[in-house]
C-alpha positions as CSV (number, residue, x, y, z in Angstrom):
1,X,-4.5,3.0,-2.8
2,X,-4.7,6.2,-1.2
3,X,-8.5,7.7,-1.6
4,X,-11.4,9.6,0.3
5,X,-13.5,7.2,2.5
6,X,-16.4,9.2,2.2
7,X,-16.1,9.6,-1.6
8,X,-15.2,5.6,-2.4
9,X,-18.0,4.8,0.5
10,X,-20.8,6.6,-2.4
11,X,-19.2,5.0,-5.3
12,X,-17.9,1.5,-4.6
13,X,-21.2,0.2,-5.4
14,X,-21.8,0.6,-9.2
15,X,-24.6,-1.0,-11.2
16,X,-23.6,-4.2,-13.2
17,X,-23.8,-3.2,-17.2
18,X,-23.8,-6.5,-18.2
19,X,-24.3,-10.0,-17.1
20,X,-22.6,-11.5,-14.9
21,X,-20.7,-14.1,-16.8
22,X,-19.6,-11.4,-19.2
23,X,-18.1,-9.0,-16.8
24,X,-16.2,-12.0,-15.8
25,X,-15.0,-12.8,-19.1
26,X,-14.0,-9.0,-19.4
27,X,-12.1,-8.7,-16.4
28,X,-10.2,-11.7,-17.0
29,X,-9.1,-10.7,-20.7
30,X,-8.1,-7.6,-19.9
31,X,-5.9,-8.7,-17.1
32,X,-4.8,-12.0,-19.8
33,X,-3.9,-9.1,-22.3
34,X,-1.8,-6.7,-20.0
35,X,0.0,-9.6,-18.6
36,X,0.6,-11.0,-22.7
37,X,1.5,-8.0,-23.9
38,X,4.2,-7.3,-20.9
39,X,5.5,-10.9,-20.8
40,X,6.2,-12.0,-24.0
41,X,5.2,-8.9,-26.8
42,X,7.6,-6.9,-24.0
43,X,5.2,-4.0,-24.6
44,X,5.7,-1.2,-21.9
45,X,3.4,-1.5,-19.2
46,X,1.7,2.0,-19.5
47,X,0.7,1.3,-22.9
48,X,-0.4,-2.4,-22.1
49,X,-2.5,-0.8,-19.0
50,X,-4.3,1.4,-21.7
51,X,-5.0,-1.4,-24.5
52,X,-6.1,-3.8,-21.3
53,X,-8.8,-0.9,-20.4
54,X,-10.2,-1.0,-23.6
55,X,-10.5,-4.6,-23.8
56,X,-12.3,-4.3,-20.6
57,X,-14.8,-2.1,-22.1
58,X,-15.1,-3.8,-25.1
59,X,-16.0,-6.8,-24.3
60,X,-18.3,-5.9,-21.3
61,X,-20.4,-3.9,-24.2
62,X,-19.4,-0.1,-22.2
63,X,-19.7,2.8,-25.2
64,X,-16.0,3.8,-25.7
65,X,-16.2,7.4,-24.6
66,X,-17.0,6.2,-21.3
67,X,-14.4,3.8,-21.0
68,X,-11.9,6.8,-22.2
69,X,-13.6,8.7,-19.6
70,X,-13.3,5.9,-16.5
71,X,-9.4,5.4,-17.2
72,X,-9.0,9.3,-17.4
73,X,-11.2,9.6,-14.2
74,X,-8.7,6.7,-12.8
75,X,-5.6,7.8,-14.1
76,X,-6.0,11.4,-13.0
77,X,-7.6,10.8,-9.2
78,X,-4.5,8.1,-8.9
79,X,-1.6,10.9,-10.0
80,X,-3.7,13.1,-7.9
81,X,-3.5,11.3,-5.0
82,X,-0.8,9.1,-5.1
83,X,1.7,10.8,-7.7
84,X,2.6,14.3,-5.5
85,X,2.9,11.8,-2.7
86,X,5.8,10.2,-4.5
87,X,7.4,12.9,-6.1
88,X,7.4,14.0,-2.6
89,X,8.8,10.9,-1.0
90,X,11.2,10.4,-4.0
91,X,12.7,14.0,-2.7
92,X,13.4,12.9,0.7
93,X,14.5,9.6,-0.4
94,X,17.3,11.3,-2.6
95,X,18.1,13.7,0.4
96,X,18.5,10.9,2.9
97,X,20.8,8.9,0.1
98,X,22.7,11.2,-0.6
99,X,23.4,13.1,2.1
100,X,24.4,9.9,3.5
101,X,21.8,9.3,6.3
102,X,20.8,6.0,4.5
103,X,23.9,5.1,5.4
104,X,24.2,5.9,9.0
105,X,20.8,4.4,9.3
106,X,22.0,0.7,7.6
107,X,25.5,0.8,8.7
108,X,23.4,0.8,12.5
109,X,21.1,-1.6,11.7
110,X,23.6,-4.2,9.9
111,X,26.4,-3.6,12.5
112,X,24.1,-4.5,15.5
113,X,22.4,-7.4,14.0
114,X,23.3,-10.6,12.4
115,X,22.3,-11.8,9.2
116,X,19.6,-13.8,10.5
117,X,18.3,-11.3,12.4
118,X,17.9,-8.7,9.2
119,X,15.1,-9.0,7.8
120,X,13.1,-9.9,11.6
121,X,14.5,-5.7,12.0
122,X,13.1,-5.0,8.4
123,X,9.6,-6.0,9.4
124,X,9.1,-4.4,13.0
125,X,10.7,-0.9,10.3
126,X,8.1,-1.5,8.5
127,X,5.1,-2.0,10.7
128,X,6.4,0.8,12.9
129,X,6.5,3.1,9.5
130,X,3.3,1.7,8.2
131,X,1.2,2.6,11.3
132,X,0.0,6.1,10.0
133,X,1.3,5.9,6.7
134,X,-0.3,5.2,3.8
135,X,1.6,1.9,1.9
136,X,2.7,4.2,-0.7
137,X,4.8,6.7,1.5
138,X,5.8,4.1,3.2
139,X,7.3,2.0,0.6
140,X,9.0,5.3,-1.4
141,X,10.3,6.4,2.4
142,X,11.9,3.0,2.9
143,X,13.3,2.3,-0.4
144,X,17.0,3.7,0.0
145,X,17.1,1.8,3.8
146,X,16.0,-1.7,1.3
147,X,18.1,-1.4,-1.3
148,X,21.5,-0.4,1.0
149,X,20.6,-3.4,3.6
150,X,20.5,-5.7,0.3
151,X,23.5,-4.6,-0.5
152,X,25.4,-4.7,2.6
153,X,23.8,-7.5,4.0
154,X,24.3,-9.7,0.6
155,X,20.8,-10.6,1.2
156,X,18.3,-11.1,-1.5
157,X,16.5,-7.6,-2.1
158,X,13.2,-10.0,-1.5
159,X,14.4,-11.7,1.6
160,X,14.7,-7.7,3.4
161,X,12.1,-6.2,1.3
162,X,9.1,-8.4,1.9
163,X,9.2,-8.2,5.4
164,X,8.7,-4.5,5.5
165,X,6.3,-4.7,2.6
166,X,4.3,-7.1,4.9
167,X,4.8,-4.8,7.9
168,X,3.5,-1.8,5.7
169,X,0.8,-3.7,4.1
170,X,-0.7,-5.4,7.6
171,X,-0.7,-2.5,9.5
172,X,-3.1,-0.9,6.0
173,X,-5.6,-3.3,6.6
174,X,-5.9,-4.4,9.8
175,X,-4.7,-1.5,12.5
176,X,-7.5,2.0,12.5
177,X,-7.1,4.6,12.0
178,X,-6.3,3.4,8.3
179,X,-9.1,4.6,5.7
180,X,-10.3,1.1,5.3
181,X,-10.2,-0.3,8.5
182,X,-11.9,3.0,10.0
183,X,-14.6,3.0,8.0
184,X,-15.1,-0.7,8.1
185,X,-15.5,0.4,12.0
186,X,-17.9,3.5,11.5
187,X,-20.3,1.3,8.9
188,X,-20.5,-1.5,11.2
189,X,-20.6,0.0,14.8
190,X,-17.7,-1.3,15.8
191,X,-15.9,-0.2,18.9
192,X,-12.8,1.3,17.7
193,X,-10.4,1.3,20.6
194,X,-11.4,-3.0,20.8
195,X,-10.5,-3.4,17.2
196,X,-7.4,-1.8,17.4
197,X,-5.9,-3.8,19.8
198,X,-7.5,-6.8,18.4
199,X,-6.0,-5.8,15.2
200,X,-2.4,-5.6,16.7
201,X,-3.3,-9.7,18.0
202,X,-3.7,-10.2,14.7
203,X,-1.5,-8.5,12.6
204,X,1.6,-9.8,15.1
205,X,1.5,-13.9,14.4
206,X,0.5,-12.5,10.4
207,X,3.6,-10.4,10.0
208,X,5.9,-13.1,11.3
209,X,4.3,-16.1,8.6
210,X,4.1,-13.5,5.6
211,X,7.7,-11.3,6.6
212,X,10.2,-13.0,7.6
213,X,9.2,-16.7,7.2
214,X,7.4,-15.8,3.6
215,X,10.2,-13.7,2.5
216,X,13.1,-16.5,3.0
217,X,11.0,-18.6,0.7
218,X,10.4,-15.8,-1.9
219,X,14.3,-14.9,-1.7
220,X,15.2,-18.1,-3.1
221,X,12.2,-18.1,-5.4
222,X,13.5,-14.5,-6.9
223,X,16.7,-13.7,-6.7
224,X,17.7,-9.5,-8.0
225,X,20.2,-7.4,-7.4
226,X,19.3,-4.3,-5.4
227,X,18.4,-1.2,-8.1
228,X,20.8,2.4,-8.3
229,X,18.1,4.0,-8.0
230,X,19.2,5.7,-4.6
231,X,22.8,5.2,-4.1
232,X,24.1,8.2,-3.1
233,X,26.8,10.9,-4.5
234,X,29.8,9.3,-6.6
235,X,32.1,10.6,-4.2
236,X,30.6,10.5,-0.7
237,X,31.6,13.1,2.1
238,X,32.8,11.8,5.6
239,X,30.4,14.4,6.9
240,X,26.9,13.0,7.5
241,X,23.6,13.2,9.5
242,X,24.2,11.7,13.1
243,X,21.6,8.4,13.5
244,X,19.8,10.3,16.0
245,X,19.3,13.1,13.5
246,X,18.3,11.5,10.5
247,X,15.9,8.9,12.4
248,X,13.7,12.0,13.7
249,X,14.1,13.0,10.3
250,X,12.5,9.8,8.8
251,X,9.7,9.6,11.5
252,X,9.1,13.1,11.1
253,X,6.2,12.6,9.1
254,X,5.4,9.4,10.8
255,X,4.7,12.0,13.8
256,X,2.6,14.3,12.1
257,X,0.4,12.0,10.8
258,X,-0.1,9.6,13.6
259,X,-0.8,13.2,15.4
260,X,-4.0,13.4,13.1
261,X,-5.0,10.3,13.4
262,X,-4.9,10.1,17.4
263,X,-6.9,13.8,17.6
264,X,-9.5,12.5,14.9
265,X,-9.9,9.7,17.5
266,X,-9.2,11.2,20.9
267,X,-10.8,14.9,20.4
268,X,-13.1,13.9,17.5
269,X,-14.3,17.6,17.3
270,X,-13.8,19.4,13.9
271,X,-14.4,22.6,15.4
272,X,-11.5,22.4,18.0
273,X,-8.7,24.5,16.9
274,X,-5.5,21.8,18.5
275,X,-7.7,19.5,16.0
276,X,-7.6,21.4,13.1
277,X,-3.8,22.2,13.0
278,X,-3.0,18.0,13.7
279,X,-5.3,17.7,10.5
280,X,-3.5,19.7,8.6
281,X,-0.2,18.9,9.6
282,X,-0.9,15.1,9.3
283,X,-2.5,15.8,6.3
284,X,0.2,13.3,4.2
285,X,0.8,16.0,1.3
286,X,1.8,18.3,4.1
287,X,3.9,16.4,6.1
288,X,5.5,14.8,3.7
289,X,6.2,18.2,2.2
290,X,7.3,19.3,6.0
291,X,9.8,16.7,6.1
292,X,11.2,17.8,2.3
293,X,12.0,21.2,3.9
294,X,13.4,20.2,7.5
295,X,15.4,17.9,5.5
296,X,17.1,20.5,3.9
297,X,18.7,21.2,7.4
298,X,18.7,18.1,9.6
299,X,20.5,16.1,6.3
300,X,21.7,18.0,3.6
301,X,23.1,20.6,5.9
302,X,24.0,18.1,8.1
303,X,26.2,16.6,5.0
304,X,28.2,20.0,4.6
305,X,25.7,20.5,1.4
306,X,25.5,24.1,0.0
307,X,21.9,25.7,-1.7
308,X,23.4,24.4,-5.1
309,X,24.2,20.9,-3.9
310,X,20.4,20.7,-2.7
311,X,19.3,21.9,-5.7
312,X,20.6,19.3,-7.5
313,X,19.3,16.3,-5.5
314,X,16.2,17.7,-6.0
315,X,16.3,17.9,-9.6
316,X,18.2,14.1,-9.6
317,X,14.7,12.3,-7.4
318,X,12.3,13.7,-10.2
319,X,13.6,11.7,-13.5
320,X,13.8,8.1,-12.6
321,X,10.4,8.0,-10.8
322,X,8.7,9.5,-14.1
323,X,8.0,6.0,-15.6
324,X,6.4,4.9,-12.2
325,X,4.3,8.1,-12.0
326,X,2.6,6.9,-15.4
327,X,2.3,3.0,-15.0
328,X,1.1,4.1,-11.1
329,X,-1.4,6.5,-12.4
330,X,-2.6,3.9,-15.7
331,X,-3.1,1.2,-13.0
332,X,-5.6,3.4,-11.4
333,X,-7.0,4.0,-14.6
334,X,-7.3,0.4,-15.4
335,X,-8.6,-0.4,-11.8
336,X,-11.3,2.6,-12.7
337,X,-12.5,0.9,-15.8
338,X,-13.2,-2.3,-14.2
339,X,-15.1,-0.8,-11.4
340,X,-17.2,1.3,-13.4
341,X,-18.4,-2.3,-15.2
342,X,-20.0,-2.7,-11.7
343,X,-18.5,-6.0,-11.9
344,X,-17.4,-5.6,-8.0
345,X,-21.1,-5.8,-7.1
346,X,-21.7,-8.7,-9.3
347,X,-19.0,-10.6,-7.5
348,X,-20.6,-9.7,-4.0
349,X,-24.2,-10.5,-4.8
350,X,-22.7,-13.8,-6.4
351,X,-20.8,-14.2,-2.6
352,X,-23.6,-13.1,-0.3
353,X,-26.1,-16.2,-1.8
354,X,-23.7,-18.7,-0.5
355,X,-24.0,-20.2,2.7
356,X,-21.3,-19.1,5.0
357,X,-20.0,-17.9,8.4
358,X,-20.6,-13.9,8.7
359,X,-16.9,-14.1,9.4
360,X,-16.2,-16.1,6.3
361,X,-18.4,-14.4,3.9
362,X,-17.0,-10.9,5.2
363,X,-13.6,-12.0,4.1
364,X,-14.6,-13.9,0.5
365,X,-16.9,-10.6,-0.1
366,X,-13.6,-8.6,0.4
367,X,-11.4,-11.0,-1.4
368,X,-13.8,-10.8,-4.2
369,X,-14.0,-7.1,-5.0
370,X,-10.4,-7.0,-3.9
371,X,-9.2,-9.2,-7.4
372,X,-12.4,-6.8,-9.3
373,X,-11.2,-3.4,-8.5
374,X,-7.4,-4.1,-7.3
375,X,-8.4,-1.8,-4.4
376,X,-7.9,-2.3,-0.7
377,X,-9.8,0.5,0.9
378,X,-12.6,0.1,-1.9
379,X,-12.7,-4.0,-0.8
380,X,-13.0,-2.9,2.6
381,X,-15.9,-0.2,2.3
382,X,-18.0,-2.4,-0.3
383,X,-17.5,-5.3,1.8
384,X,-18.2,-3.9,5.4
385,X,-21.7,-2.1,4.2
386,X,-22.8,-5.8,2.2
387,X,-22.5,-7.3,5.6
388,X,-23.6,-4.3,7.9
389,X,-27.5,-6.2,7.6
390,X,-26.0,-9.6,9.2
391,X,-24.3,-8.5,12.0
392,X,-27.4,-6.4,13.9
393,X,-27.3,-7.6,17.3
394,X,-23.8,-9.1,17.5
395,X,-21.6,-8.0,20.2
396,X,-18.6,-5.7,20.2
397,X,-16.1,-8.6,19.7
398,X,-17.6,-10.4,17.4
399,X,-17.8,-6.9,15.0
400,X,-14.4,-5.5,15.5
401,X,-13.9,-9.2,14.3
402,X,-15.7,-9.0,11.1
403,X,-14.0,-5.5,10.6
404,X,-10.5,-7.9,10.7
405,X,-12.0,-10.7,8.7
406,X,-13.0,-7.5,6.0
407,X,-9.5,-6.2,6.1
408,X,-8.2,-9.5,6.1
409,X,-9.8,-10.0,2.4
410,X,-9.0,-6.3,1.4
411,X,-4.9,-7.5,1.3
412,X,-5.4,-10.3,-1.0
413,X,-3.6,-11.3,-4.3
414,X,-2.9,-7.7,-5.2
415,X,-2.4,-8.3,-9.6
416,X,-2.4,-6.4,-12.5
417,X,-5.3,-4.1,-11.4
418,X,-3.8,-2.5,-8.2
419,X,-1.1,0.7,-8.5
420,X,0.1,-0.8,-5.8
421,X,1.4,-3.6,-7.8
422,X,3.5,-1.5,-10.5
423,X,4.8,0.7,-7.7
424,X,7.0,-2.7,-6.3
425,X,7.4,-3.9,-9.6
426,X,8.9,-0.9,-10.5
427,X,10.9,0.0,-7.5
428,X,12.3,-3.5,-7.2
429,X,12.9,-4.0,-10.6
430,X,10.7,-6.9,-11.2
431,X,9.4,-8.4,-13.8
432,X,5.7,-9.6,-13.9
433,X,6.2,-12.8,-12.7
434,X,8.4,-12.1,-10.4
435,X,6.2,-9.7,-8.9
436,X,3.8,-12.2,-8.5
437,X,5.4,-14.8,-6.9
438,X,6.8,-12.3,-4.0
439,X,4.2,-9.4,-3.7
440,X,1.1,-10.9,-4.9
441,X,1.9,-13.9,-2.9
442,X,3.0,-12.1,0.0
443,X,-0.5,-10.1,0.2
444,X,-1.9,-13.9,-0.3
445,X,0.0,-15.1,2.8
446,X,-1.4,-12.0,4.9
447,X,-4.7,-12.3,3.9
448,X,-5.2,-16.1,4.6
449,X,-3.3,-15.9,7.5
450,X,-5.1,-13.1,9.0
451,X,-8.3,-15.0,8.4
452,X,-7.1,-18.0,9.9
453,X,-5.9,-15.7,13.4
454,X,-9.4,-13.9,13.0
455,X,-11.0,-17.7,13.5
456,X,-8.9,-18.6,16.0
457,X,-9.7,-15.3,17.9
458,X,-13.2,-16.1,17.5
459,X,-13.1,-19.3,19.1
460,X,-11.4,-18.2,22.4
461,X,-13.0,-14.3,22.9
């Protein structure tokens, strides 16, 4: 999820308020009772991400005003941070649907490459999209372009949608300047420029096992139409965006905010004034919100749409994302309840008294807070400063390694716990299970695999 490195970096470490074995047993029966009540009571996730919170607290002994107050703190810092972000991206997915530059963009991609080839194109999308982007943006910006090559294609929805999911989700914990990996970097002393291309090494041979290869297996596993949810005006105009055009549209923001990151790297001075414009340009609420407004022109314009037509996409992206905004912003909530139980460090205290390769016990420790909190950047952060004692002395490779076998863990079984999860589930139109055997597996895949290329690396640099 989408947070401040500098803010999770001071909190990700929360005192235990129980024992060990009974944060256990409360982590595991809130996460029994949210999966219960959606599976077979067929209660509505949002409310079965509330009752799981209080279980949580409940049985890990928490006073019931604070667990009101973690899920609150949760729900509000994920609609915060995540929810203007889609409302945003659910704007300029609309626009590009129905203005018919979805379209233009699949009818390009599925008229120059063969069936076989699809979802190979889907993954190098989304790697390519998820290289400054946060997986959230990423996934809302890609949606229409997934559902329409589905359709076209007569592929499974999974079979093109996890390879770009993989693309997105790889290129989030393994490839600076990401939150995680970058700070994984910074807390170790890594050199950044080393782990970055290490990174790419590694996220390559991972993308094609947990895309392409992962996602065949997971198409046949789960088999759904693509959802409506962006298809486009009833009757569609023969005037549309040129490819050209509605591509610079879609890596508009992509632009803006690889912009930001490159300056934070290459100037690295907050007082330089070319620096503090990228920031704020890059800034993902502000380009996102940049790309809302060129769109206007370079799409709906583009489409022969007048200031009332526009108006009226607008108003059409907002309603069918509401129910995501709130299961989104309770998963946070949930995930906030569970951290506050501190049972994240209990789970890496437990890890760091077993006797393990650094690169090995960087990964578990990351795994392990990864299932606690459901969050990737917060697995990454906790994890890289538990280790930051055991690697004094090492050399350059061997950190930017551990920073890879950290981020490696941070991608791992993504459940109940992570917004993440409810934002496919929702936007593929999953059920539970089903998200779990093609998401949750899928981050599974990417984080053993990743691992396993991190070893491998070791051995030979």
């Amino acid at each position: 999820m989408i947070a401040s490195p500098v803010a999770l970096a001071a909190t990700s470490l929360v005192e235990p308020v129980a024992a060990g074995w009974q944060l256990l047993v409360a982590a595991l029966a809130g996460i029994a009772v949210i999966v219960g009540l959606i599976t077979w009571l067929k209660v509505h996730p949002f409310l079965a991400l509330i009752l799981g919170a209080g279980v949580v607290g409940a049985a890990a002994g928490q006073n019931l005003n604070d667990v009101v107050t973690s899920f609150s703190t949760g729900f509000g810092s994920t609609a915060a941070s995540v929810g203007i972000l889609i409302a945003l991206g659910a704007m300029f997915a609309k626009l590009l649907a129905d203005s018919g530059g979805a379209d233009q963009i699949v009818d390009t991609i599925v008229g120059r490459a063969s069936t076989r080839v699809l979802p190979w194109a889907m993954v190098l999308v989304g790697a390519i999209i998820g290289l400054p982007m946060f997986f959230e943006i990423g996934l809302v910006l890609l949606m229409p372009v997934i559902y329409l090559v589905a359709r076209r294609s007569g592929l499974s929805l999974i079979t093109v949608g996890i390879p770009a999911l993989a693309g997105l989700s790889a290129m989030h914990g393994f490839v600076p300047p990401h939150p995680g990996p970058l700070t994984a970097v910074q807390a170790l002393h890594a050199d950044l420029g080393l782990t970055l291309g290490l990174g790419i090494i590694v996220a390559v041979p991972t993308l094609v096992v947990a895309g392409p290869l992962f996602g065949k297996i997971a198409g046949r596993w789960v088999d759904v139409p693509a959802p409506t949810t962006f298809e486009g005006r009833d009757e569609p105009s023969e005037q549309r965006p040129s490819f050209g055009v509605t591509l610079a549209s879609i890596l508009l923001p992509v632009v803006l905010m690889l912009g930001k990151s490159l300056a934070d790297i290459v100037i690295d001075d907050p007082g330089q004034r070319v620096q503090q414009v990228l920031d704020i340009l890059g800034t993902p609420l502000v380009a996102l919100l940049i790309a809302v407004l060129v769109g206007f022109f370079t799409l709906g314009r583009s489409a022969g749409m007048d200031r009332s037509a526009l108006s009226s996409v607008m108003d059409a992206a907002l309603p069918p994302i509401a129910g995501i905004l709130l299961i989104v912003s309770a998963g946070g909530g949930f995930k906030q309840v569970l951290v506050d139980t501190g049972i994240g460090t209990q789970l890496a205290d437990w890890a760091k008294s077993a006797h393990l390769s650094v690169l090995v016990l960087a990964w578990l420790l990351a795994v392990l807070i990864r299932l606690a909190t459901g969050s990737a950047t917060v697995a990454t952060i906790t994890a890289s400063s538990l280790v930051t004692g055991l690697v004094q002395g090492a050399g350059n490779t061997e950190l930017s390694l551990v920073v890879l076998a950290v981020g490696a863990g941070s991608l791992f079984f993504s459940h109940v716990n992570d917004a993440g999860f409810w934002l496919v589930k929702e936007y593929f139109g999953l059920s539970v299970g089903q998200t779990i055997k093609s998401w949750s597996l899928m981050e599974t895949v990417l984080s053993v695999v990743g691992l396993g290329v991190v070893l491998l690396l070791n051995l030979v640099v």
